[in-house]
Steps between C-alpha positions, in 0.01 A plus 500: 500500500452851681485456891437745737636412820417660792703488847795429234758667743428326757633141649322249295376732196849602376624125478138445324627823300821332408354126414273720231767704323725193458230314337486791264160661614466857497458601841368866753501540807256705757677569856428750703848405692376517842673168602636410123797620424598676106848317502283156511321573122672335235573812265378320201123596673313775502461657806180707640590655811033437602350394817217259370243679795516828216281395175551767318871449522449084432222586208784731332774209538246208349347744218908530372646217567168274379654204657383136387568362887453666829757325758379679874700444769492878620335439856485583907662174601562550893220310707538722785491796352152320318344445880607848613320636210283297274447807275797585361551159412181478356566865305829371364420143449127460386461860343853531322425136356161627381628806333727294278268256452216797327813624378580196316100420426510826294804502325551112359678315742424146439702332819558532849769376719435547912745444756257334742595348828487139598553478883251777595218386225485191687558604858540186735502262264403156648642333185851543397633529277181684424340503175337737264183364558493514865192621686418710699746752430544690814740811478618624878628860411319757271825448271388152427143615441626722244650270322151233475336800436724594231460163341112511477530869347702342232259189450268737457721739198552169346128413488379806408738639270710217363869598697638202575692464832689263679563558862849402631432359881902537630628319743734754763732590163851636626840557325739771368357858505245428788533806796650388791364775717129410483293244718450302231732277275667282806781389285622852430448628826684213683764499234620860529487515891711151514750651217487811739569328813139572628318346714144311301204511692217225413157602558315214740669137549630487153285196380310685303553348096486667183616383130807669352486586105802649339408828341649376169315207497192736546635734227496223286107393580425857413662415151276189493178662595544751231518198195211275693162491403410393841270767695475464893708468752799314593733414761865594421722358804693208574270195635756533846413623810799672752493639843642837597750317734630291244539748219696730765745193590525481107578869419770487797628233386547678185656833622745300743313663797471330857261777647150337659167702426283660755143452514280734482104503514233327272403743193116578496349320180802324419401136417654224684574264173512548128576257202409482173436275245603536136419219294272729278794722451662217324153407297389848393774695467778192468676704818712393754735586807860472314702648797548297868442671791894475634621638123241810545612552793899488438428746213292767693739509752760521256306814332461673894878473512583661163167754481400608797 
């Protein structure tokens, strides 16, 4: 098949990138590399250097390239930066997603693939691990509004002109590639400053929980998603819920480090827990976790120490 996908330098895209090209799809990429980085894209894919906010530049790149599968994962993914300013999240996230989705109306695209977000679809959960079904779904940051909203703009594609879609709800995905200099992605942020004999600041008491997927186990429901017939959305995650405190001991454990953390002050719309469950992973797209938390964690430090 021909996929397009976009945010394919980035942390999660270019291992989605990789998973396609070894299972022999033919495969482009649109980045406009302002927190992706070139050396990430597999150099068997095409690359578009296109910010997905420009449709002329994104019509140009779907009218060529006339791919079977769009695989989005280009996005604004800070939550702060979300409550400082709703609108440029909502310019980059709801618009750019709507200009490839006329985009890929017009030109033939018969599939859809949308990194969607689990823990801020649901909010506060009050069931975990929380399912698919769950109700009300109550984003806290205009990120996480984004994302539903994203989700209903695609029910709507599919119900009006045929594009199937199936919206990948992740768990907090971390791994090799992931930027250790952001405020999100708590594994690579705590692993680099531990390897760097720095000390880790936790934001609040530390208790707050979130479930850790492997990005190559997330790679690989990509792969999946693109070969189901299933349309909707899904949880991808690992049915296990871990505090911040304990993943900390974990990763210093790891590095050989005996530093404590400092804490710091509660994030605004952070949620307090997050877990998901992924038993329809298994049943419609015959998915699941492969990778433990401790082995994901071993190799990401490993990568921080050879990489970065």
């Amino acid at each position: 098949m021909r996929i397009l996908v976009t945010g394919g330098a980035g942390f999660i895209g270019s291992h989605v990138v990789d998973t396609f090209v070894e299972a022999g799809h033919d495969v482009f990429v649109i980045d406009n590399l302002s927190s992706g980085r070139k050396e990430f894209i597999n150099p068997k894919a095409k690359f578009f250097n296109v910010d997905i906010t420009d449709r002329g530049q994104v019509a140009k790149v779907i009218k060529e390239v006339k791919p079977n599968v769009v695989n989005h994962h280009a996005a604004q993914i800070s939550v702060r930066i979300s409550v400082q300013d709703p609108t440029i999240d909502a310019r980059i996230n709801i618009v750019g997603l709507l200009n490839l989705l006329e985009e890929a109306r017009l030109h033939g695209t018969s599939s859809f693939i949308f990194a969607s977000s689990g823990g801020v679809v649901y909010g506060d959960a009050s069931t975990l691990p929380t399912p698919e079904d769950y109700h009300p779904l109550a984003p806290l940051s205009p990120y996480g509004v984004s994302k539903l909203a994203s989700e209903h703009y695609l029910n709507f594609y599919y119900q009006t002109y045929g594009i199937k879609f199936v919206a990948l709800r992740y768990s907090n995905v971390y791994g090799p590639r992931q930027n250790p200099y952001g405020e999100a992605g708590v594994v690579a942020i705590f692993s680099k400053k531990l390897l760097s004999g720095q000390v880790c600041t936790i934001n609040g008491d530390g208790r707050q929980t979130r479930d850790y997927v492997y990005v190559a186990d997330v790679a690989l429901a990509n792969l999946a998603a693109v070969h189901s017939p299933f349309v909707g959305a899904v949880n991808i995650g690992t049915n296990v819920e871990t505090d911040v405190v304990i993943l900390y001991e974990n990763l210093a454990q790891v590095v050989g480090s005996e530093l404590k953390p400092v804490y710091g002050p509660v994030k605004i719309g952070e949620q307090k827990r997050s877990c998901l469950k992924i038993s329809k992973a298994l049943q419609v797209l015959r998915w699941k976790p492969e990778i433990t938390l401790s082995e994901g964690l071993k190799t990401t430090v490993s990568y921080f120490q050879n990489h970065e």
